[in-house]
C-alpha positions, -999 to 999 in steps of 0.1 A, spaced: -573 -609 -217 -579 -572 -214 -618 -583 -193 -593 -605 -170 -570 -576 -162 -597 -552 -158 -614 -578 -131 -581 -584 -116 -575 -545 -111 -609 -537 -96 -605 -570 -75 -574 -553 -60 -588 -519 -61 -621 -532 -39 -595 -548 -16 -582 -514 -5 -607 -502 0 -626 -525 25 -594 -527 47 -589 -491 48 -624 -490 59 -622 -514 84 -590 -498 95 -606 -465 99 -638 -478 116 -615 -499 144 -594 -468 149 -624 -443 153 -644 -467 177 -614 -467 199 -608 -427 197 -648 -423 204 -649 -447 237 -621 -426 253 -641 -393 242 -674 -406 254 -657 -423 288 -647 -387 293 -679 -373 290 -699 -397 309 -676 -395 341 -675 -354 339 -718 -354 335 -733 -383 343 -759 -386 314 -776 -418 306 -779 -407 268 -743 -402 272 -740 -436 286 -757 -448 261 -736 -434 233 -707 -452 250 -721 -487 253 -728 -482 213 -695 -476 211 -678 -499 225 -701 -522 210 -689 -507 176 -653 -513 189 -659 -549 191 -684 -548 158 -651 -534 139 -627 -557 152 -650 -588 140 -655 -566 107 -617 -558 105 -608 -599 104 -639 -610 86 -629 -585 61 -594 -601 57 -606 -634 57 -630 -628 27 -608 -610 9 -584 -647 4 -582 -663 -29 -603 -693 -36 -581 -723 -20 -587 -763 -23 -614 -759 6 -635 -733 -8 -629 -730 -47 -658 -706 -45 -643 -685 -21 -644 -670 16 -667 -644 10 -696 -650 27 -676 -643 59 -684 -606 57 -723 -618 61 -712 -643 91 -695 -605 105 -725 -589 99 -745 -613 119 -724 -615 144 -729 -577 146 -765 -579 142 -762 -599 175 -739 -573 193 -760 -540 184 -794 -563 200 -778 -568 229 -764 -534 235 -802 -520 229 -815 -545 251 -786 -528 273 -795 -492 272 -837 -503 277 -827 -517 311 -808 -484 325 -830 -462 308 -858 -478 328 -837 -477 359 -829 -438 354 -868 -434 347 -876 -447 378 -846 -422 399 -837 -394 381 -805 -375 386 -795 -339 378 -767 -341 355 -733 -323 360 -703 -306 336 -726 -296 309 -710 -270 290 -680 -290 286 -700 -327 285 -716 -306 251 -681 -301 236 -668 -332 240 -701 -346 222 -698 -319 195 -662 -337 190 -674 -369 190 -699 -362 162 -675 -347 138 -653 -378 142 -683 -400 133 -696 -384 106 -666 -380 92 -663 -419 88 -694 -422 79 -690 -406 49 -657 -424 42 -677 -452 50 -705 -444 23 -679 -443 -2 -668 -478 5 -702 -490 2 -712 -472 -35 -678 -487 -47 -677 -519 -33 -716 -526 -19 -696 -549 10 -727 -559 36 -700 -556 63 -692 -521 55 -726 -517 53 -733 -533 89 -705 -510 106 -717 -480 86 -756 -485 105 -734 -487 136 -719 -452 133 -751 -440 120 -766 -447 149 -737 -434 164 -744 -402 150 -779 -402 164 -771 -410 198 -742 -385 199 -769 -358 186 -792 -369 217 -766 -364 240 -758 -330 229 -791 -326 228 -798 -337 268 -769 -316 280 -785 -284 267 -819 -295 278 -809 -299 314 -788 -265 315 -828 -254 314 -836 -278 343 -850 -306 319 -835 -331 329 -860 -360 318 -854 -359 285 -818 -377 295 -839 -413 300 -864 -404 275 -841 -396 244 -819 -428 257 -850 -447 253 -853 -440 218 -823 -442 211 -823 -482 221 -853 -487 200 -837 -474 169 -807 -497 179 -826 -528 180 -844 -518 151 -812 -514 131 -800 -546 147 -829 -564 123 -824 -545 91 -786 -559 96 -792 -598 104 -817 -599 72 -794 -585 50 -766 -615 63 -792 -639 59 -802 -631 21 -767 -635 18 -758 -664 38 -793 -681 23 -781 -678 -14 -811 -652 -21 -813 -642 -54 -804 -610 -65 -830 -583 -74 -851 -585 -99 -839 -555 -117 -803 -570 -117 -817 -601 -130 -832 -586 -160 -801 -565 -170 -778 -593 -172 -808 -612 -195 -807 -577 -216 -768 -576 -223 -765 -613 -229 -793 -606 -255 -777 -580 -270 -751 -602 -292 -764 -608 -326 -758 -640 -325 -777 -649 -288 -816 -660 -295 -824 -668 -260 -816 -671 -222 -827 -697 -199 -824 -708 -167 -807 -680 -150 -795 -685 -109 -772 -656 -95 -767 -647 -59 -739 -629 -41 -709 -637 -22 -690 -617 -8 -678 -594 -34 -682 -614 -58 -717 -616 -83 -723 -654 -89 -742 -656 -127 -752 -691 -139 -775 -693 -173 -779 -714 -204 -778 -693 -237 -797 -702 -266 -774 -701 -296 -780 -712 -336 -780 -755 -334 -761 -752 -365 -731 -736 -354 -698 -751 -352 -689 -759 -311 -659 -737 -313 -681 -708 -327 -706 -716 -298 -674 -715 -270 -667 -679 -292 -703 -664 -284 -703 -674 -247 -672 -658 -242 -679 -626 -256 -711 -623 -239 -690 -635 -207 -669 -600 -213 -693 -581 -216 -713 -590 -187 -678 -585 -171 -682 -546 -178 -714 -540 -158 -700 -570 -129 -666 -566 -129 -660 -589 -94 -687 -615 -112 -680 -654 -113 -701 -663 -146 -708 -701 -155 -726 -699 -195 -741 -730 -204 -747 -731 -244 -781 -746 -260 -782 -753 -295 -815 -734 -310 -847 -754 -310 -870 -731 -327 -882 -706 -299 -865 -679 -287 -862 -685 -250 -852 -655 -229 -867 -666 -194 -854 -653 -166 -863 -687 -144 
């Protein structure tokens, strides 16, 4: 009983946590576009420009995130007894999708800027604004990074790269505007340029992480061997076989046949599975664990396939 309470609290506790984050990161995208909007108008910087199509790219990254999120978060129903959770990898795809197409974005108007430069105007207070607009980022990206070591949510994870990035281009703009108070003006196009690169690069590293999700990858080997080490910790376990796990959501799926003493009564069998159930419970507390038992057949099987 005590294993289900402690699962049901960090269930709730998780919850919190991944819509306060996506509360946060929908109310900081729309706080950055009206500071970046701002600074784009007063200076005219492509870099800045940049930073505010990532933005409001982020704006509509969070708002997917924000109801994805939400949606994940249900109980199993009738529908889907093994839960909405894979929703947050659909969001992160979907985000995947936005942060390519506002790179693709930002390598057409860099190119365009390239080809007719402009001088740029307002610096001094087009560099304070910025300056603003990177404290309010990296402060929810460390929120964010919080989220992810507690919860390890791929759509936290998704917005977080967004802000990241964020971070980046906000630093390049800031960057451009002191450049061209010394006249050097083409570093504007040439910093937004890499700027998009690093976006569409991100953009990859985010739709392969919804994929391994979405395509029931397994999960690392490492994991895999820790759950065969603490089921083979109880005395009375001689083997495990046959061992599937991937992730949903936030929840650890765990499927393996355990190799227990043929001789043992079926009750006594039901008593072994259970305890190793709990304690697997206290390294995966969100994990849905299905323990088939074996009778013993003379070899101590602990394969991991």
């Amino acid at each position: 009983m005590s294993a289900v309470k402690s699962k049901n609290n960090t269930r709730t506790s998780t919850s919190k946590l991944l819509k306060k984050a996506a509360y946060a990161s929908t109310g900081t995208a729309s706080c950055l576009i009206c500071i970046k909007l701002t600074a784009w108008l007063l200076t005219g910087s492509i870099a800045i420009m940049a930073s505010l199509v990532d933005s409001l790219m982020d704006a509509a990254s969070s708002l997917i995130n924000l109801f994805a999120i939400r949606y994940s978060l249900k109980s199993p129903d009738e529908d889907h007894q093994f839960g909405h959770g894979k929703a947050e990898s659909l969001a992160g795809l979907a985000q995947a999708s936005f942060i390519a197409g506002s790179g693709l974005f930002l390598l057409i108007h860099t190119g365009e800027r390239l080809a007719n430069p402009q001088p740029l105007k307002e610096l001094g207070i087009g560099i304070w604004i910025m300056v603003i607009a990177v404290i309010v980022t990296t402060s929810l990206v460390l929120f964010q990074n919080y989220v992810i070591r507690k919860t390890g949510s791929i759509a936290i994870k998704a917005d977080s790269l967004h802000y990241k990035t964020d971070i980046l281009s906000n630093t390049a703009g800031i960057a451009v505007l002191i450049l061209s108070c010394y006249g050097w003006n083409i570093f504007d196009p040439v910093l937004a340029f890499a700027i998009a690169i690093y976006v569409l690069y991100s953009s990859g590293q985010i739709a392969a992480d919804a994929l391994d999700v979405l395509m029931d990858r397994e999960l690392p080997g490492q994991t895999r061997q820790k759950i065969c080490d603490i089921a083979l910790t109880h005395g009375e376990v001689t083997g495990i076989h046959d061992l599937r796990t991937r992730l949903s959501g936030q929840t650890v799926m765990i499927q393996f046949h355990l190799n227990i003493d043929g001789s043992v009564s079926l009750s006594e069998a039901h008593r072994i599975a259970k305890e190793v159930e709990a304690m697997l419970f206290e390294e995966f507390p969100d994990a849905d664990i299905i323990i088939h038992q074996d009778p013993e057949q003379g070899e101590n099987a602990s394969s991991l396939a």
